[in-house]
C-alpha positions as CSV (number, residue, x, y, z in Angstrom):
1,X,0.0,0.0,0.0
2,X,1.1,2.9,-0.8
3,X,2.5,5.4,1.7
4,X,0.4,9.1,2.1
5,X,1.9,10.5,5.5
6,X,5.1,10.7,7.1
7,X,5.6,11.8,10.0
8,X,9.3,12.5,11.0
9,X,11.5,13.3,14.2
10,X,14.1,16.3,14.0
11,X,17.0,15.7,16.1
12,X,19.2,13.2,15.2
13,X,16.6,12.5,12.3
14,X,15.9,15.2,10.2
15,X,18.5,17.5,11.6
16,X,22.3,16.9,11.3
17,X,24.6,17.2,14.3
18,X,24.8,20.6,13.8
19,X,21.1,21.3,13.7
20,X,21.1,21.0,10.0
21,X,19.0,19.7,7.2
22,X,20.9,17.8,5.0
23,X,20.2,18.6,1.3
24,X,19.1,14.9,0.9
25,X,15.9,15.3,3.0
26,X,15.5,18.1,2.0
27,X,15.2,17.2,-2.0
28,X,13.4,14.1,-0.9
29,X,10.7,16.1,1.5
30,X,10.3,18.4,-1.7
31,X,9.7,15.5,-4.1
32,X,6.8,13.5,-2.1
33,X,5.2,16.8,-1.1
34,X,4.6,18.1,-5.1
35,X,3.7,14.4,-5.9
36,X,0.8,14.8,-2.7
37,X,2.2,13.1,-0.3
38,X,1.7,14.6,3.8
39,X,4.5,15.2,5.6
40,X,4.7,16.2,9.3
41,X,7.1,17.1,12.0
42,X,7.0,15.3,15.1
43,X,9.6,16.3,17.9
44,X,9.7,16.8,21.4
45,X,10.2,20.4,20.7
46,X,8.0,23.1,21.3
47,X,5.9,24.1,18.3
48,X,7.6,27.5,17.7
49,X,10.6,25.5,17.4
50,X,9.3,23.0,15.2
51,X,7.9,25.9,12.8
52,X,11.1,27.7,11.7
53,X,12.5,24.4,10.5
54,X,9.0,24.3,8.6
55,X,9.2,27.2,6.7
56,X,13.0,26.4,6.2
57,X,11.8,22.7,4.4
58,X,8.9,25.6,3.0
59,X,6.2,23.2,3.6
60,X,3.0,24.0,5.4
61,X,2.9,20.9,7.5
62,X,1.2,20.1,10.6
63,X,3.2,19.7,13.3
64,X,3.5,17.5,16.4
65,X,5.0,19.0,18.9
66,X,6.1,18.4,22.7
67,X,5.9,14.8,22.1
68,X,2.0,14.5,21.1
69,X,1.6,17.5,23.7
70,X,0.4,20.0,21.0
71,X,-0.2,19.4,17.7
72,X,-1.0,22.3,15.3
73,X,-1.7,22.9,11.4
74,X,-1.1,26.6,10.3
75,X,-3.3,28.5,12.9
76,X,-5.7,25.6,13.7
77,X,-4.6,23.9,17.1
78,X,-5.2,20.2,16.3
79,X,-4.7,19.2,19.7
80,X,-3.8,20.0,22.9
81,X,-2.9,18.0,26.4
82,X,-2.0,19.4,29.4
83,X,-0.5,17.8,32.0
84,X,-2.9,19.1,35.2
85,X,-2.2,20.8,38.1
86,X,-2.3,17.7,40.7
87,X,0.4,15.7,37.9
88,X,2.6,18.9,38.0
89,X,2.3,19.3,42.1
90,X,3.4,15.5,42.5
91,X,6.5,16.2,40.1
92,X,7.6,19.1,42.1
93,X,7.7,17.0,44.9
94,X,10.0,14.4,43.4
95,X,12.4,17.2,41.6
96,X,12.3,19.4,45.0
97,X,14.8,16.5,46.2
98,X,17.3,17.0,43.4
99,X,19.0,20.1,42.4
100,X,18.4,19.2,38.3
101,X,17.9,21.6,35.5
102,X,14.0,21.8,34.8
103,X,12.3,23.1,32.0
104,X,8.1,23.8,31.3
105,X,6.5,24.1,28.4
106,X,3.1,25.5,28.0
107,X,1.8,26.0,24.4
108,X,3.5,29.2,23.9
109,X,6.0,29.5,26.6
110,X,8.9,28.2,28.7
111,X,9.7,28.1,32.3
112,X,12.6,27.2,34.3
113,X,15.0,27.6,37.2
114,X,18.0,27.8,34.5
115,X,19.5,31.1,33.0
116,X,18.1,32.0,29.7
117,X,20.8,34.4,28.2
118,X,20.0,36.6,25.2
119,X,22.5,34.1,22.9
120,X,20.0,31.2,23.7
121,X,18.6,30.1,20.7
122,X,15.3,30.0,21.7
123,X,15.8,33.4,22.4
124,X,17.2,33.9,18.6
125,X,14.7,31.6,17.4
126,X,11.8,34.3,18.5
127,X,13.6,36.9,16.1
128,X,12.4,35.1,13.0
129,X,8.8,34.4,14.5
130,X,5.4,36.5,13.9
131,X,4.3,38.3,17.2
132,X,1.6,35.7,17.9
133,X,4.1,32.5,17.7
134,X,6.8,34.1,19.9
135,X,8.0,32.6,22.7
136,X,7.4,34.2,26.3
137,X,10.6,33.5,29.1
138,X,9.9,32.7,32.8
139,X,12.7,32.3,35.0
140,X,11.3,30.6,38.8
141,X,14.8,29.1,41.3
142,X,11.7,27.8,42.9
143,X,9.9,24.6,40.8
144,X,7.1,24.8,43.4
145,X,6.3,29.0,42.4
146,X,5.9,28.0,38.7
147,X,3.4,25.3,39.1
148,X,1.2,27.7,41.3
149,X,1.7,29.9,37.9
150,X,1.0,28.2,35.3
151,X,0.0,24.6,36.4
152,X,-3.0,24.0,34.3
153,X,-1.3,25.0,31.2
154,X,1.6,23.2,31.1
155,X,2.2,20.6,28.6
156,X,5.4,18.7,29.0
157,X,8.1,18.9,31.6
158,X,12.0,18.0,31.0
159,X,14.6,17.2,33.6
160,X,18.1,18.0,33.1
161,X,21.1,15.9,34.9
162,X,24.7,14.9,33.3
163,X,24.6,12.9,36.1
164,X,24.3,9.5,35.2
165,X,23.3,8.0,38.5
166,X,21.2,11.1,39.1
167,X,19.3,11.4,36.6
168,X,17.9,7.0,36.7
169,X,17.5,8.2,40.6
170,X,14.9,10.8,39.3
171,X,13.4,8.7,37.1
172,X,12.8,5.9,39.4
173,X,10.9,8.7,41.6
174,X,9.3,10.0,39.1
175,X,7.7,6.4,37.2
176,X,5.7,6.3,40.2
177,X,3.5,8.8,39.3
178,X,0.6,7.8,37.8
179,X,-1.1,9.2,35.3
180,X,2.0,10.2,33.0
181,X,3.6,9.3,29.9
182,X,7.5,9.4,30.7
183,X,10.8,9.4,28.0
184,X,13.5,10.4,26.8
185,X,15.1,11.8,23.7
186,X,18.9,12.0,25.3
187,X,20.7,9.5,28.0
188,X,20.7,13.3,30.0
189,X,17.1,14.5,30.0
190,X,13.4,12.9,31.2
191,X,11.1,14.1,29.5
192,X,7.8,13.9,31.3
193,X,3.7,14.7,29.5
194,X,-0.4,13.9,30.4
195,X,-1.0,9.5,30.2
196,X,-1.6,8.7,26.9
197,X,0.5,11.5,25.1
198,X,3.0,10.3,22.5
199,X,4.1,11.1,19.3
200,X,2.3,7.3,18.0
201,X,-0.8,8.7,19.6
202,X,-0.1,12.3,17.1
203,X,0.7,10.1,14.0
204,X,-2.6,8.3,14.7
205,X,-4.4,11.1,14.9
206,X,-2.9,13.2,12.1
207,X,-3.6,9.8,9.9
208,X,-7.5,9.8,11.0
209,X,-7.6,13.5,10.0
210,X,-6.9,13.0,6.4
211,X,-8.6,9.4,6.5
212,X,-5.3,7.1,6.0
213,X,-4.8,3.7,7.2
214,X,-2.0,2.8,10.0
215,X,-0.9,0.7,6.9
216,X,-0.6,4.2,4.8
217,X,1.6,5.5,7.7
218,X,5.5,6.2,7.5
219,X,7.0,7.4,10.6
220,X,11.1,8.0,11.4
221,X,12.9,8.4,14.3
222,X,15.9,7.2,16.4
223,X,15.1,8.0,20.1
224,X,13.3,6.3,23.0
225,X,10.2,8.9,22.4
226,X,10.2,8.3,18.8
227,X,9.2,4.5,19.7
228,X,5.7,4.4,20.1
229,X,4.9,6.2,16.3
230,X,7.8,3.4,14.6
231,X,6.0,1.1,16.2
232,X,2.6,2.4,15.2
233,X,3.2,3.1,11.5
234,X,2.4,0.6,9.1
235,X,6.4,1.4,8.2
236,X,8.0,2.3,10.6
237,X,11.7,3.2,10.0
238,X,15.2,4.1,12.3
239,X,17.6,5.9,12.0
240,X,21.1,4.5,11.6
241,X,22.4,6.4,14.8
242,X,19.1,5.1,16.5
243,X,18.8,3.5,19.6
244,X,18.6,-0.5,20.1
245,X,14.7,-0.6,20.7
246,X,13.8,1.6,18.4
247,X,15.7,-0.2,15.3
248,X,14.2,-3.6,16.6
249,X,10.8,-2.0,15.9
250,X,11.1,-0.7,12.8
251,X,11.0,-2.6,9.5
252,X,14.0,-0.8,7.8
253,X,17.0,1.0,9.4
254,X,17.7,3.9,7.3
255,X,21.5,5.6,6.9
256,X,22.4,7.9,9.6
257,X,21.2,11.4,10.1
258,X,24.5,13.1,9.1
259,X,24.0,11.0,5.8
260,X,20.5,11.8,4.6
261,X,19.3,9.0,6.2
262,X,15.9,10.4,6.3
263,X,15.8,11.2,2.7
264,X,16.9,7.8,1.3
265,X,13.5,6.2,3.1
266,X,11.5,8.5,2.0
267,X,12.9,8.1,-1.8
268,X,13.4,4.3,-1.4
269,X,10.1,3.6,-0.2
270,X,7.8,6.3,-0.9
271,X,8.8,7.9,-4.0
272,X,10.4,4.9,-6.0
273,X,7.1,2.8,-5.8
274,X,4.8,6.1,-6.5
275,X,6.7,6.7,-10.2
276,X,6.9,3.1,-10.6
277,X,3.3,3.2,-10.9
């Protein structure tokens, strides 16, 4: 059957090592979009993120963002999940015990106890955004304060620890609180949204949208929160730099994201078989 969506991860997929898009997915992205194929972005990112790379590919495209968290087509929120106020309470309690990097996300801002200097490039990023998609800063040394704030709007929490040892400590605490979907996209960060919200979950319902079949479905990743949309896609596909579980899911391991890797699937497997016809 032949494929109609992709859905595909940005770093260490789409994007190079150097937060690049190599000129092989890009040409590839180009050639399934004219010939009507769907393409989206699905990252752990926060949408206003996401976007810029969009216009860069210069694709409209929806766009699942914050791991399933938010999804969003042009100006039409698709989606959206928040985590709660009681979810966001219990994880304070767990992170007031470690002295970690945190990071919210609501749907159009960010939150944390870090330092946000004017290099940062989410700061940058908002530079090349309209006023309505720019990013709003809040800066709390108190996790406790910014859940009183903004509790019921945010989306998706991240944990920061280089810590090895540390950072399996926190997530140890953290798995025992029910009623969340927990991840991660690095070995150094947990990545924490609502039960039930995954980037499988946003493929699924970007492919009822438009009326595909799971079997209709490419998605492409290479993390442990890219897992549950390889393994829901009818193809799913990894990335050569993947991680062990992700490549036993999928049905093809691609090349590597410094090598186009996402660009050779897509023209191996959806392009190839649509001229063929």
């Amino acid at each position: 059957m032949a494929i109609k969506l992709v859905c595909i991860d940005m770093d260490g997929t789409l994007l190079s090592n150097h937060h690049e898009v190599h000129p092989k997915n890009l040409e590839a992205i180009k050639k399934a979009t004219d010939l009507g194929v769907k393409i989206a972005i699905a990252t752990g990112r926060i949408f206003a993120s996401a976007k810029i790379y969009c216009e860069l590919l210069g694709i409209k495209t929806p766009i699942i963002s914050a791991n399933g968290g938010y999804i969003r087509y042009g100006d039409t929120v698709m989606a959206e999940h928040n985590m709660g106020y009681e979810n966001c309470k219990k994880i304070v309690e767990v992170l007031e015990k470690f002295k970690s990097v945190y990071y919210l996300y609501t749907a159009d801002s960010m939150i944390t106890n870090a330092n946000i200097p004017e290099t940062h490039p989410y700061r940058s990023m908002n530079d090349q955004l309209s006023d309505k998609d720019k990013l709003k800063f809040y800066h709390y040394d108190d996790i406790s304060d910014a859940v009183e704030n903004h509790g019921d709007k945010i989306i998706k929490c991240i944990v920061m620890e280089e810590d090895f040892e540390e950072i399996q400590k926190i997530r140890q605490d953290i798995n025992k609180i029910q009623g969340l979907e927990v991840v991660s996209s690095y070995t150094n960060n947990i990545e924490m949204m609502a039960a039930g919200v995954t980037k499988g979950k946003g493929a699924e319902a970007l492919a009822k949208y438009y009326g595909f079949s799971r079997d209709e479905v490419m998605c492409i990743g290479d993390s442990e929160n890219d897992l549950s949309m390889v393994t829901y896609a009818g193809f799913g596909v990894a990335m050569g730099n993947g991680n062990e579980a992700v490549k036993k899911a999928a049905k093809y391991i691609t090349d590597t994201n410094v090598e186009g890797g996402v660009g050779k699937a897509i023209e191996k497997f959806v392009i190839e078989p649509m001229i063929r016809k």
